[in-house]
C-alpha positions in Angstrom: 143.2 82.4 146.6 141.0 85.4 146.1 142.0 86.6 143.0 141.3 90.6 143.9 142.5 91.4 140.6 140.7 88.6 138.4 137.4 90.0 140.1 138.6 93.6 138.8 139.4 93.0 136.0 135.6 91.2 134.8 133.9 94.1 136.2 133.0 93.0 140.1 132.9 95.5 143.4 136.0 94.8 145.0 136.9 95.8 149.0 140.0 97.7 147.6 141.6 98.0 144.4 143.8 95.4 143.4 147.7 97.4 142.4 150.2 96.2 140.0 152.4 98.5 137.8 153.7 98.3 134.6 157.6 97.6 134.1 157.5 96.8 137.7 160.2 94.2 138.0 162.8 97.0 136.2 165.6 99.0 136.6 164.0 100.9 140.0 164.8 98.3 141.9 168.5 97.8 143.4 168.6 94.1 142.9 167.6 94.0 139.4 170.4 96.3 138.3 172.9 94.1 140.2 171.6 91.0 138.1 171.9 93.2 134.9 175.4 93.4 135.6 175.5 89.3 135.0 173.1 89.1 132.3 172.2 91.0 129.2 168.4 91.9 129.2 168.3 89.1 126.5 169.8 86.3 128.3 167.8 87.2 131.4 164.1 87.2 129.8 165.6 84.1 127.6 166.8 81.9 130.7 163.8 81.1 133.1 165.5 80.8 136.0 166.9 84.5 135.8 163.5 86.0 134.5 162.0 84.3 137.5 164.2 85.8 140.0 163.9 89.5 138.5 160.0 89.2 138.1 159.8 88.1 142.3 161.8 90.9 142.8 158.4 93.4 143.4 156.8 90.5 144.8 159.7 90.7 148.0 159.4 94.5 147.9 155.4 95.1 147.7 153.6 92.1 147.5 151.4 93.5 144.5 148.0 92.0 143.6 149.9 90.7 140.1 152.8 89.8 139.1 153.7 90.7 135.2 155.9 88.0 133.9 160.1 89.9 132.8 160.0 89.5 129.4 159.9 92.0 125.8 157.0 92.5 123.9 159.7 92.0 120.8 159.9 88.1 121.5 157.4 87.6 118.9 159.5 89.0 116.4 161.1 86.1 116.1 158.3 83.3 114.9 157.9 85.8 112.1 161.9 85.6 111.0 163.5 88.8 112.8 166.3 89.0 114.7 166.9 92.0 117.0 169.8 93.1 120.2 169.1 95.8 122.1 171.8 98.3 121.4 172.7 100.8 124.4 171.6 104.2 124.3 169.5 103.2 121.1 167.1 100.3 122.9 166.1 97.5 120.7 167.5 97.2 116.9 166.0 94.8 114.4 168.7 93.2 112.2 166.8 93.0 109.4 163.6 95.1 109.2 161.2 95.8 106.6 162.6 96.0 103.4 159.5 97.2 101.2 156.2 96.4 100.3 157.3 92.4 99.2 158.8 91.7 102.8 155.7 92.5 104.8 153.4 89.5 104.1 155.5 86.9 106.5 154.8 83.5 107.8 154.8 82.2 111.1 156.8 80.0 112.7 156.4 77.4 115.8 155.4 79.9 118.4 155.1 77.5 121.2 158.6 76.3 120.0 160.8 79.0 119.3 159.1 81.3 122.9 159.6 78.1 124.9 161.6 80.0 127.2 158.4 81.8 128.2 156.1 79.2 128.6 158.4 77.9 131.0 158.9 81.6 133.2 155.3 81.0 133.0 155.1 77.9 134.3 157.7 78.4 136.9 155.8 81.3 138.3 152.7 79.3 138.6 154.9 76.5 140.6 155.9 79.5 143.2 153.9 82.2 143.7 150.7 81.3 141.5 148.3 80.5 144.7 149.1 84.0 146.2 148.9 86.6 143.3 147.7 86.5 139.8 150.1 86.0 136.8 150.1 88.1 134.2 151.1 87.7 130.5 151.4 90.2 127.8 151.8 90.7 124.2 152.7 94.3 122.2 150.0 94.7 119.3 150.6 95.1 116.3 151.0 98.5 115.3 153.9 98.7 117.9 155.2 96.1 117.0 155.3 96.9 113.3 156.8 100.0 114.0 159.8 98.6 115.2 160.3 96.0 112.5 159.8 98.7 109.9 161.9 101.4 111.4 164.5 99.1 112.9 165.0 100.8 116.4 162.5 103.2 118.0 161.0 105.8 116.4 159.7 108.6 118.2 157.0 109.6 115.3 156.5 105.8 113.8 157.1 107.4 110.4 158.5 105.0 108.7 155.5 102.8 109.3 153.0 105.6 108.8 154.3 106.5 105.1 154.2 102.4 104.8 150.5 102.9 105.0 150.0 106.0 103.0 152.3 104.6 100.0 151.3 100.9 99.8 148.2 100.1 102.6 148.1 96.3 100.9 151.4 96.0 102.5 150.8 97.9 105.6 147.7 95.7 106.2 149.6 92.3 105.1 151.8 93.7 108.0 149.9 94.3 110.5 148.0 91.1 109.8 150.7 89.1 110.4 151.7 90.3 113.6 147.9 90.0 115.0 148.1 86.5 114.1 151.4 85.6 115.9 150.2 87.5 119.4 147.1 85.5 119.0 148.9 82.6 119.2 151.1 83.5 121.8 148.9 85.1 124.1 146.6 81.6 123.6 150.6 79.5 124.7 150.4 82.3 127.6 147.2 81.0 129.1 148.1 77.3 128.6 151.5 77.7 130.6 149.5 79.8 133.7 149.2 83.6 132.7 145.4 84.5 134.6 145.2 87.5 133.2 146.7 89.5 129.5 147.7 92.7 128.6 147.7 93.7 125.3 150.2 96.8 125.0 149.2 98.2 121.8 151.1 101.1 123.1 152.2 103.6 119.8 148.2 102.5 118.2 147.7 106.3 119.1 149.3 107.2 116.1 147.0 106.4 113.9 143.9 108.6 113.1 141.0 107.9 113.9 139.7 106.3 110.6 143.0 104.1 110.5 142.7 102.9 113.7 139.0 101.9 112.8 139.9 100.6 109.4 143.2 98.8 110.3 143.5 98.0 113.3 140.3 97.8 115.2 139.5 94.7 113.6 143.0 93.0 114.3 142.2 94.0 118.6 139.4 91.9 118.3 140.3 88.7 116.1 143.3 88.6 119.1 141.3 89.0 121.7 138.8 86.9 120.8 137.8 83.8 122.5 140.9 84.2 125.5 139.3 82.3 128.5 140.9 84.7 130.9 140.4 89.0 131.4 142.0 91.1 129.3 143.3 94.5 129.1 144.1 97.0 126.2 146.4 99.3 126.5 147.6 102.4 124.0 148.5 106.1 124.8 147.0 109.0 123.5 143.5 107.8 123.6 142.0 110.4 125.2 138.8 111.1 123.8 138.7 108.0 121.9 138.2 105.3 124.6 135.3 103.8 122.8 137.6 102.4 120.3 139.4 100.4 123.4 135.9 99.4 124.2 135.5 97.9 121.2 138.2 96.1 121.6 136.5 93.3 123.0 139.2 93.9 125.8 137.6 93.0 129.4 139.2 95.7 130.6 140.8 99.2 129.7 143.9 100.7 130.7 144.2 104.7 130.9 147.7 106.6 130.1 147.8 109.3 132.8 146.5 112.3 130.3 143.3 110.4 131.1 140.4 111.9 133.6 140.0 109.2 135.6 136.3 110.3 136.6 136.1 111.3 132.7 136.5 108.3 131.6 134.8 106.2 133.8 131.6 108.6 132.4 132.3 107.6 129.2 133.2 104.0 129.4 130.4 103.0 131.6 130.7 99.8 133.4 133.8 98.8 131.3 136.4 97.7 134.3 139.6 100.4 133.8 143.1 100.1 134.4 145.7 103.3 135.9 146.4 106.1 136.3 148.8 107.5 137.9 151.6 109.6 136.3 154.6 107.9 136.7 156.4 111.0 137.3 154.4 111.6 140.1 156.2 108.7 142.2 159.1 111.2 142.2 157.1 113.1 144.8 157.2 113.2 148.0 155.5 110.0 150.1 152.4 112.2 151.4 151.8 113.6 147.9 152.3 110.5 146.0 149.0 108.9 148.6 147.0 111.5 148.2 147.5 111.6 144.6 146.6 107.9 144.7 143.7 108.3 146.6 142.1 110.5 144.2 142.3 107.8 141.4 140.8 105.4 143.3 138.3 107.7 145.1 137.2 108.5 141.0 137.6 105.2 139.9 135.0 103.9 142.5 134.9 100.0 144.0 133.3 98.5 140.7 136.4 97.4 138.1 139.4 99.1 138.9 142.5 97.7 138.8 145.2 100.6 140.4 148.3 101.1 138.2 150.2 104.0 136.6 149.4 105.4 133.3 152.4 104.1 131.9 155.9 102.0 133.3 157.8 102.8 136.0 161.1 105.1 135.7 164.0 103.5 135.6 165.2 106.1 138.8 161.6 106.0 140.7 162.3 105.8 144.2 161.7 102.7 146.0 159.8 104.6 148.9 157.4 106.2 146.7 156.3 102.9 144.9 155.7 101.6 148.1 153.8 104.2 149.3 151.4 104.1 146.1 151.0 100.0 146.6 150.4 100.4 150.5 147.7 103.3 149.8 145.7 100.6 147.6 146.6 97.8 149.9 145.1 99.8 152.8 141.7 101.1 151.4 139.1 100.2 152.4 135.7 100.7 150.1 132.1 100.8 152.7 129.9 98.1 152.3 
C-alpha cells in the first residue's frame, strides 16, 4: 500500500492530499444511527465487533485515505478509577469526579487490560482493511480530559478545572500529570495492536493562557509524544496565533480548527506537515460551494504535508452529499509534477 497519508503526515510532497475527517464514522450517517438504536454508544465502542462495523461505515461511503478507529477519548478514564455513562441531552457524566485537591494525584491501572476492547477494534481493523487505508488511533490530552473528570459532564468554560489551577496548582499539576501518563501508555498499546498513525485531541488546551499552557501543559505534549514510532498529530482549538506552541509539541504534524488561515499558518509553521480546515458548517452548503471551498484549502496548503480534513468533527445532520463532495474533491486533485 501507499500510505498517502503516512507520507503527509512526516512532511513528504504528495500527488493529492490524503482526506479523512474527524468523527467521521458518526451520527451523519444513516446506518450508524440504525445500529444506535441496538446499542448504547458504550456497548458499541466496548464490543469489537460493533465498533468495527460503525468505523467501516465511511470506508463503504467514501473510501477515505484513513480510517479513525469508533471509540471515546474518555476510555482512559477508567485505568485511573472513574466511572462515567453518557447521559442524554447532557453527553458524558463522570460518576465520581474530582473531589478536591487530595483526589487528584491517582494511580494507574492495567491499561492494556482494562482497554482490551480497543486493542482488539484495533486489531480487527488491521485484519480487514489495514492493507488499503491507514488506521488511525487517538487519545484526548490531558487538559480535556481533566476537565471532564473535574466538572463531571461538559463544561462549556472548563471552570471548574480552571479555579482548580488558580486555588491549588500542586493539585492541578498532580492532575494533569496523571492523565499524560495514562495516554502515554495507551497511545504506546495503540501502535502495538495496528494504529499507523495518532491523534492527540487536546481539544479544550485553548483555555489556558498562554503562560499555563507553556508552564503546564507544554511539557506533558511532549513526554506523550515522545518516542511514538509512528506520525503524530496535535490537535486543540483556539490556537490561532499560537501555533508554535503545537509545534513544540514534538507532534509530526499539526491540526488547524477552521478560525485558522490556512495560507497563514502554513507561513508561520514552516515546513511542519498541517492537518484541516474546513468549517464543518460549511458541508451544509451546497455541492459546488462545498468543492470550491475545499479547493482553496488545499490550493493554500500546497502538495508538501497536508493531510485534508475539517477544522473540527462532523455534524451530527451533515449531509451525506456534501461529505462526499469534499472527499471526492481531494480524491480527484491532482498536484503538477
Amino acid at each position: 500500500m501507499d500510505d498517502l497519508l503516512v507520507r503527509a503526515a512526516r512532511g513528504e510532497r504528495t500527488e493529492r492530499p490524503p482526506v479523512w475527517m474527524m468523527r467521521q464514522a458518526g451520527r451523519h450517517i444513516p446506518e450508524y444511527r440504525e445500529i444506535r438504536e441496538e446499542y448504547s454508544f458504550l456497548d458499541a465502542i466496548k464490543t469489537p465487533a460493533v465498533a468495527e462495523e460503525i468505523t467501516l461505515l465511511p470506508w463503504e461511503y467514501y473510501r477515505p485515505d484513513g480510517l479513525v478507529m469508533f471509540s471515546d477519548i474518555l476510555t482512559v478514564l477508567e485505568p485511573l478509577g472513574f466511572s462515567y455513562h453518557i447521559e442524554s441531552g447532557v453527553g458524558p457524566v463522570v460518576e465520581n469526579p474530582v473531589e478536591g485537591p487530595a483526589d487528584a494525584d491517582r494511580s494507574m491501572g492495567d491499561v492494556r487490560e482494562e482497554l482490551d476492547y480497543v486493542g482488539a477494534l484495533l486489531r480487527r481493523l488491521t485484519e480487514s482493511v489495514g492493507d488499503e487505508t491507514t488506521i488511525i488511533g487517538f487519545a484526548g490530552g490531558p487538559f480535556t480530559l481533566a476537565s471532564y473528570a473535574v466538572a463531571g459532564e461538559p463544561s462549556r468554560t472548563h471552570r471548574p478545572l480552571r479555579a482548580l489551577r488558580a486555588r491549588n496548582p500542586d493539585a492541578f499539576r498532580a492532575l494533569l500529570d496523571s492523565f499524560a501518563e495514562v495516554v502515554r501508555e495507551y497511545l504506546r498499546f495503540q501502535i502495538d495492536n495496528g494504529a499507523d498513525v495518532l491523534q492527540l485531541f487536546d481539544t479544550y488546551a485553548g483555555e489556558l493562557t498562554t503562560a499555563d499552557y507553556r508552564e503546564f501543559l507544554l511539557p506533558l505534549h511532549q513526554r506523550i509524544l515522545d518516542g511514538l514510532d509512528v506520525p503524530t498529530i496535535i490537535f486543540v482549538r483556539r490556537m490561532n496565533g499560537r501555533l508554535d506552541l503545537l509545534e513544540a509539541s514534538g507532534a509530526d504534524a499539526v491540526s488547524l480548527d477552521w478560525t485558522v488561515d490556512m495560507a497563514t499558518a502554513r507561513e508561520q509553521l514552516g515546513e511542519v506537515p498541517v492537518q484541516g480546515n474546513l468549517d464543518p458548517t460549511a458541508l451544509y452548503g451546497d455541492t459546488d460551494a462545498v468543492r470550491e471551498q475545499t479547493r482553496e484549502i488545499i490550493e493554500a496548503a500546497g502538495p508538501e504535508g497536508h493531510i485534508l480534513n475539517l477544522g473540527h468533527g462532523v455534524h451530527r445532520d451533515t449531509p451525506v452529499d456534501s461529505v462526499e463532495a469534499f472527499v471526492e474533491t481531494a480524491k480527484e486533485w491532482q498536484w503538477d509534477g
